[in-house]
N, C-alpha and C positions, 0 to 999 in steps of 0.2 A: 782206561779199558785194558784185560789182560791183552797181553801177548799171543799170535795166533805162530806156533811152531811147526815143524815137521815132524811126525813121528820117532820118541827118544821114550829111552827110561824111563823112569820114574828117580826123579832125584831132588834135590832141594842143595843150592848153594848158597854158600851165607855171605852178605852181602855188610852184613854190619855185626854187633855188639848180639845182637837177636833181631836180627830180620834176617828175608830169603827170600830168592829168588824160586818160585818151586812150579816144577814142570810134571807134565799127567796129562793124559787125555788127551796129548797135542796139541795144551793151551798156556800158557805161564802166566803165573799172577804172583805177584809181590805182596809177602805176608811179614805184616811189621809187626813185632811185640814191644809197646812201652811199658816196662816198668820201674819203678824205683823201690828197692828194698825199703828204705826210708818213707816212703812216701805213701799218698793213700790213692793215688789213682793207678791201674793199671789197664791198661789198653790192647786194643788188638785190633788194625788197619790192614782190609784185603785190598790192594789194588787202591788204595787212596782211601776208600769207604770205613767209617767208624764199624764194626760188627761187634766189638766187643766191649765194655767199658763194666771197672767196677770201684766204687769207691768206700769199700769195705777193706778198713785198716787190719782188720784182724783172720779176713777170708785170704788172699791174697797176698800182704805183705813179706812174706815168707817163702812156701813152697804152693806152686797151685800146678793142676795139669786141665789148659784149657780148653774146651772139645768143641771143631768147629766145623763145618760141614762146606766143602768145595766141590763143586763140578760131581755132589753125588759123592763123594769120597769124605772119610771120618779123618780128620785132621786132627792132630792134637798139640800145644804146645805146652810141654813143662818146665817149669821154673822149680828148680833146687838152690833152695841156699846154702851159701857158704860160708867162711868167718866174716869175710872183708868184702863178700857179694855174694854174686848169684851165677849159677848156667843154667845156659836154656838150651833143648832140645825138641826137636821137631820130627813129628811122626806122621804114616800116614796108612789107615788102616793097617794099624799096628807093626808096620813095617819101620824103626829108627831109621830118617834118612841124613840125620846130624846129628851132632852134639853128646853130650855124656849119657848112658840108657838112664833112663828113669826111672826104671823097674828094678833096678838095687836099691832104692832106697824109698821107703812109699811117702808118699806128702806125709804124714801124719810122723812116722817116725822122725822127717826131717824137723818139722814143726818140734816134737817133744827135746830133739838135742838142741837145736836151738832156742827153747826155754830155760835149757838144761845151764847152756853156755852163761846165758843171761843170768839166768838166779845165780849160777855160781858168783860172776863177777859181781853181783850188787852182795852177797852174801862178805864174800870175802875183802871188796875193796872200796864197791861204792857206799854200801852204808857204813863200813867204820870211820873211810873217808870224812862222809856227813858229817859224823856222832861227832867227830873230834877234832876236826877243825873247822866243823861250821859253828856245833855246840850250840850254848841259848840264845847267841848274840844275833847269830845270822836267821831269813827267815825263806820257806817255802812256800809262796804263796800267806797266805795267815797262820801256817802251822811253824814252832820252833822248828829250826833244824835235827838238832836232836832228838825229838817226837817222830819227827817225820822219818830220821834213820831207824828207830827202834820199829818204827811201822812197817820200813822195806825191809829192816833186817827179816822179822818175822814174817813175811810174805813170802821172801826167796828161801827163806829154810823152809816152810812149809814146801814149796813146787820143789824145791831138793826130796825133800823125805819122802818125796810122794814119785820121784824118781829113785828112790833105792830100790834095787831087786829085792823083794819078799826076801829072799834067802839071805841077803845081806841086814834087815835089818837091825835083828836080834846084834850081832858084830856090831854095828854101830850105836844099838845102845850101851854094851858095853863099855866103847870105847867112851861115849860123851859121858857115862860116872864116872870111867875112869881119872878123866880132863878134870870135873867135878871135886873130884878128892884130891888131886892132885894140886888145883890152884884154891883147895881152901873153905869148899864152900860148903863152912859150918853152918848158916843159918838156917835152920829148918823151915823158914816161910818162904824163901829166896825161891826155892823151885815150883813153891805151890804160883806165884805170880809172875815166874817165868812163864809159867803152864796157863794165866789167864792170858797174859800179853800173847801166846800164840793163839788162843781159840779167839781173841778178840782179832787177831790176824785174820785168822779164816772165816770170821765175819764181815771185815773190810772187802775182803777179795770175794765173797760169794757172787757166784752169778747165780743169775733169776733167770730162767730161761719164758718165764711166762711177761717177758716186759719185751721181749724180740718186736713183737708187732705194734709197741706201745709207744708213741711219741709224747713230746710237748709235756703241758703243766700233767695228765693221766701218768704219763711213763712219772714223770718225779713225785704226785702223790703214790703211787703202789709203791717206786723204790722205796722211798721215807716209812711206809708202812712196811714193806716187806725188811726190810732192815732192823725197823724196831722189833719186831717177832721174834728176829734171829736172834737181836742182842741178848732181849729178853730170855725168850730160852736159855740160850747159853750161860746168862746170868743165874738163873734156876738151876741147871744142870750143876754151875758149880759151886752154889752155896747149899744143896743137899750133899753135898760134901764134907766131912768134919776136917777141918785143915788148920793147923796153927799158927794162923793169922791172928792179926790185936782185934779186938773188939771195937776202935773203930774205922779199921777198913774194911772190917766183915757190914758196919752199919752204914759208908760209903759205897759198897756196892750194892747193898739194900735200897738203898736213894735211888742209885743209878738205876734198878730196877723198876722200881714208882716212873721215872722219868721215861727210859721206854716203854711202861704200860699205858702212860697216860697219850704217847705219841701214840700209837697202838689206834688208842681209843679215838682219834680228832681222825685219823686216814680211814680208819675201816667204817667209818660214819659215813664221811666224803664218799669214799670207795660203792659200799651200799645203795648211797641219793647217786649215784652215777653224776656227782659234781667235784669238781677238780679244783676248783675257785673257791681259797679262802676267803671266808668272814671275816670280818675286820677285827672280832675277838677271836677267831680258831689264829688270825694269821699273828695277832700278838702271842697268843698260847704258844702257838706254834716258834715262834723264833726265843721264846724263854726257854720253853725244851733244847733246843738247840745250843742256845746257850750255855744252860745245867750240863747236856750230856759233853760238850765239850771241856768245860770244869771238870767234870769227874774222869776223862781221860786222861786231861794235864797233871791232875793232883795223884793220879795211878801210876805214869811217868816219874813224875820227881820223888814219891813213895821207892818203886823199884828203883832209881840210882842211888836213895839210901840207905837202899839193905847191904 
């Protein structure tokens, strides 16, 4: 049960890591914030009682500012990250009564530098790291090492470019032909398959924002369809392109194209009958596709460390 006081301030004392002691109205109540940078639950305890819980690794994990209602008064607490943590600050009808202001830095921008941080490091240390001393031998899950580095590499460079200020980019394409001429790289097909390995990045990394309310076997037939589309497309987009590529890795991604049309074809059937539950021939079909499209990613891999 809160604390019943005498007439004071309005103040809030910190009493841990993020918790407080916070006074108003002539009542005190004990307002705990758990969170774990790392972790997927974050919490928020008035006076013993659960009021707040969330277990969204990607809402939360980082910067959130949480809005909670006391004794009639708008309470807020904000969680900012930092490299090696977090500060929390507590507010109360927009009055800061601890911690670092919140308002220099808005959730969103804190979230985009701390993406920023991240792609850097996997860019520059974690996937060369990967590529070259995990290499073919070691394994991620079912994927080579290797594979799996060329896959974060191109991920983190894409959320890089996509952090450069407009007015910087033109500068930095500069500089990467620079880099380009400079270490050599005569072969003319080299950049056309640099240029697929990233759009097939940004096909790995797509979100779907229509799969948010989608669970269970529904969420993974529309992902598996909406993914084939994307592949597909993308596969379209860059063989209406004349590029000099061999004739047959120009007829390897033609395959690969077949392969996400036919997936295409077995989900948007499913999708349609509003059944989620393969057949016993969609589910063989199905896991051949899977198969093929993983073949033609591996053999796209050991192609580019040839060139």
């Amino acid at each position: 049960m809160p604390e019943t006081i005498g007439p004071t301030d309005l103040s809030a004392e910190r009493i841990g890591k993020s918790s407080w002691n916070l006074r108003f109205n002539g009542r005190a109540h004990t307002v705990e914030l758990r969170h774990s940078k790392w972790g997927m639950a974050t919490s928020v305890m008035l006076d013993g009682e659960l009021v707040f819980k969330s277990g969204d690794l990607f809402k939360i994990t980082y910067s959130a500012d949480i809005p909670l209602t006391v004794n009639e008064r708008n309470v807020v607490l904000s969680i900012r990250n930092t490299t090696f943590g977090s500060n929390y600050s507590i507010s109360v009808d927009g009055e800061l009564l601890d911690g670092p202001d919140p308002t220099l830095v808005s959730v969103d921008d804190d979230r985009n530098r701390w993406n920023f941080q991240a792609a850097l490091f996997t860019f520059f240390v974690g996937a060369p790291a990967l590529y070259f001393l995990g290499g073919p031998n070691w394994f991620v899950g079912p994927t080579r090492a290797d594979y799996f580095a060329i896959a974060l590499f191109s991920l983190s460079g894409l959320t890089l470019a996509k952090q450069v200020p407009k007015a910087m980019r033109n500068l930095t394409l500069v500089l990467v032909l620079m880099t380009l001429a400079i270490t050599g790289c005569s072969d003319p097909a080299r950049p056309h398959l640099e240029e697929l390995v990233g759009r097939w990045g940004q096909v790995v990394g797509k979100q779907f924002p229509e799969l948010k309310d989608r669970t269970g076997d529904e969420r993974k037939i529309r992902y598996l369809y909406l993914t084939s589309e994307a592949t597909s497309n993308m596969l379209t987009d860059y063989l209406e392109v004349s590029r000099p590529i061999s004739p047959d890795l120009k007829q390897l991604l033609t395959d690969w194209r077949v392969v996400t049309l036919k997936s295409m074809e077995i989900h948007k059937r499913m999708i349609d009958e509003n059944r989620f539950t393969y057949t016993e021939d969609e589910k063989a079909t199905a896991e051949r596709l899977v198969r093929a499209d993983a073949e033609v990613v591996i053999e796209l891999m050991d192609r580019l460390k040839g060139y």
